[in-house]
C-alpha positions in Angstrom: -10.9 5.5 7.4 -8.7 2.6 7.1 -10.5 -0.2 4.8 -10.5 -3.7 7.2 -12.0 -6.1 4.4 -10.2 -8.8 3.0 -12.5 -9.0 -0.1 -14.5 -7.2 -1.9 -18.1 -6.5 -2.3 -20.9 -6.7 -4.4 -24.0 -5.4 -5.2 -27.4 -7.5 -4.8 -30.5 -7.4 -3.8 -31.3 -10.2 -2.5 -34.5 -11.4 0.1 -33.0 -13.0 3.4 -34.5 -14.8 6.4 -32.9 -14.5 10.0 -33.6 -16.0 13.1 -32.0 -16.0 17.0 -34.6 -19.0 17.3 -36.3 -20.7 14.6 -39.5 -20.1 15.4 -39.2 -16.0 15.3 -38.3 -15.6 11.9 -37.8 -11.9 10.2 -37.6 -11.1 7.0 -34.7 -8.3 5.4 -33.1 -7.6 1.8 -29.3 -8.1 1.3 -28.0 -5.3 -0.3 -24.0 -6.9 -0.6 -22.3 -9.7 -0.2 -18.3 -11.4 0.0 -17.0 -14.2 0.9 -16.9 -13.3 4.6 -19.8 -11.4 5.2 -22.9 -9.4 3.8 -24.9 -6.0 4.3 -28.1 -6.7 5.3 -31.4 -3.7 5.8 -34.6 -4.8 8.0 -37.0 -3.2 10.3 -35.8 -4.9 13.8 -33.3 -3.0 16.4 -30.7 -5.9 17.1 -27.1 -5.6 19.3 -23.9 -5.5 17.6 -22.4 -9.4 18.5 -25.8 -11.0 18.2 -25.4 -13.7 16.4 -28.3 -14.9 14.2 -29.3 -17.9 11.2 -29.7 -16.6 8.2 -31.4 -17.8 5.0 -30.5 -15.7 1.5 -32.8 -16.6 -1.3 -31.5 -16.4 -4.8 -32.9 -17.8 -8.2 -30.9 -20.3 -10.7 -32.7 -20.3 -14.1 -36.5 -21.1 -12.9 -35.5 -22.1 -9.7 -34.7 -20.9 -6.0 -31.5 -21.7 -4.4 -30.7 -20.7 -0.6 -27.0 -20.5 1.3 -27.6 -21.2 4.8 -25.1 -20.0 7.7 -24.4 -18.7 11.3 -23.6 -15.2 11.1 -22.5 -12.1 13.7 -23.6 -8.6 14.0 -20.2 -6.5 13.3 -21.8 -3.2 12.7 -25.1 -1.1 12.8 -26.1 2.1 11.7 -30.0 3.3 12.2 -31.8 4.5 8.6 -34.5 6.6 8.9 -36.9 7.2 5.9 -39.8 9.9 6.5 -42.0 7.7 9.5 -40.0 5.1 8.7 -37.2 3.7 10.2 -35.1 0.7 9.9 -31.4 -0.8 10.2 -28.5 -1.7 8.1 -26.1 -4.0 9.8 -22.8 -5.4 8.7 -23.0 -9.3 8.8 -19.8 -11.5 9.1 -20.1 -15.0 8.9 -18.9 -17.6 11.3 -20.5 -21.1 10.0 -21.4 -22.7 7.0 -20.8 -25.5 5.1 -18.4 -26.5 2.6 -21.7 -26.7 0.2 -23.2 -23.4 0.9 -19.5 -21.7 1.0 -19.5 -23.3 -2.4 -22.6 -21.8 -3.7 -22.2 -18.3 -2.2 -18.6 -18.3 -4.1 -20.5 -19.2 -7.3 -23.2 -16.2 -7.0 -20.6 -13.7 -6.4 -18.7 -14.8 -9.4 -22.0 -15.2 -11.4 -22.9 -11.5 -10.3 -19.8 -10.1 -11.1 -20.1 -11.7 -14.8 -23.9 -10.2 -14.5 -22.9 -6.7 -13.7 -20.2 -6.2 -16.2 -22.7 -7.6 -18.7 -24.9 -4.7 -17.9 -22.1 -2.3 -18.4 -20.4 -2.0 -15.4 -16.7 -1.6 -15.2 -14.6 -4.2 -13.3 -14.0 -1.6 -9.9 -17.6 -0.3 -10.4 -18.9 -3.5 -10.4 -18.3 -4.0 -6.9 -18.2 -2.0 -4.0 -15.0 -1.2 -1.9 
């Protein structure tokens, strides 16, 4: 398979809220993120091309920080768990700030650091 990503990866784990309309909020976990897009894992069957808000909750010292931004469904693949069965879909994002762009650039450097802190090599560290 021929790799398409312009950047690389890493691993999180991360809550995230999503919306098509803001008052049918779902819940998922983000499992990794770059700077132009993210792997998300919830319980709800969505299309590929649906486009959705989405909400990723991370914490800074004692306090909770979000990035905020329009994304698209690229890619799904079902995940089935015993009874249980669920979705992982390949986000990529379309809108966001210049403020939240900024932040989401500082967690994946700050990650990075936090992983090879914890032992893992540079290539390990993120996921390609």
């Amino acid at each position: 398979m021929i790799e398409r990503r312009k950047h690389h990866r890493y691993l999180v784990q991360l809550p995230v809220e999503y919306w098509k309309t803001e008052d049918a909020a779902r819940e998922g976990l983000v499992f990794n993120v770059s700077e132009t897009g993210l792997l998300i894992y919830s319980t709800e069957d969505m299309a590929i091309g649906t486009e959705l808000t989405i909400k990723v909750y991370y914490s800074v010292e004692d306090n909770f920080e979000t990035i905020l931004s329009l994304v698209k469904i690229i890619w799904k693949d079902v995940q089935q768990e015993g009874f249980r069965q669920g979705y992982k879909y390949g986000l990529e994002f379309i809108r966001m700030s210049p403020q939240h762009r900024e932040k989401l650039k500082q967690r994946i450097i700050l990650r990075q650091k936090e992983l090879l802190s914890e032992g893992y090599g540079k290539e390990t560290a993120r996921v390609i």
